[in-house]
N, C-alpha and C positions, 0 to 999 in steps of 0.2 A: 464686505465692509459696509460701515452703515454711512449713507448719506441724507441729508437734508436740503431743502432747497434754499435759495436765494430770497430777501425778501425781508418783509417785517412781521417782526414776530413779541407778543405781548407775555411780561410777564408775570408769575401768579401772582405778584403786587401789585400789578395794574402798570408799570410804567412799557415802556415801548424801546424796541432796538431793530437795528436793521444788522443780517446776516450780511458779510461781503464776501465771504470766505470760508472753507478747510485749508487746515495746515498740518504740518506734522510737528511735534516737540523733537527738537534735534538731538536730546539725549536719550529720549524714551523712544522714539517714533510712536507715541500717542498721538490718535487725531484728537486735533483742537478746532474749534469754531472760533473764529477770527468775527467782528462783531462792533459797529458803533452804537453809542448811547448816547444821544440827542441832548437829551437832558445831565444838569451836572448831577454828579452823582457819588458817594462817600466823599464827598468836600472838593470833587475833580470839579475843572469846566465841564462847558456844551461840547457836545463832540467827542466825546476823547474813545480810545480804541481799547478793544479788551477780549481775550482768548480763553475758553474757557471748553473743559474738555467736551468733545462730542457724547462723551456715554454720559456726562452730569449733564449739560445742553436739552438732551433727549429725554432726561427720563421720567417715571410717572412720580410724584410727590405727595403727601398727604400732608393734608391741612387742613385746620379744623373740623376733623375726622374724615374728610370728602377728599378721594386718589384724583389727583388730577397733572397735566403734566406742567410741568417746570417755565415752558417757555411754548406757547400755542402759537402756529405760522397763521397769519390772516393776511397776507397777499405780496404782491410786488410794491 
């Protein structure tokens, strides 16, 4: 099973979130990354909380022609 660390991690849009957690989806038992966003964000406030699957979380992404991943860790 794959895991990730704790921490904050940037993403390919340039904004920032911090990891607080794995969890499982209680009807799938899919891992989800549990997750705040600082900044408001799709028309939320500051802060608000948001769970998004580990295998999308993780993976590598292409944009403007250049692979790169989705969401990059740069520290505690």
């Amino acid at each position: 099973m794959e895991e990730i660390k704790l921490g904050k991690y940037k993403h390919f849009k340039g904004t920032f979130v911090e990891v607080i957690g794995l969890a499982y989806d209680s009807e799938t038992l899919e891992r989800v990354v549990v997750y705040l966003h600082p900044d408001p964000v799709k028309g939320l406030g500051e802060n608000t909380m948001w769970v998004r699957p580990l295998e999308m979380f993780t993976e590598i992404i292409e944009r403007d022609g250049k692979m790169m991943k989705r969401f990059e860790y740069i520290g505690e």
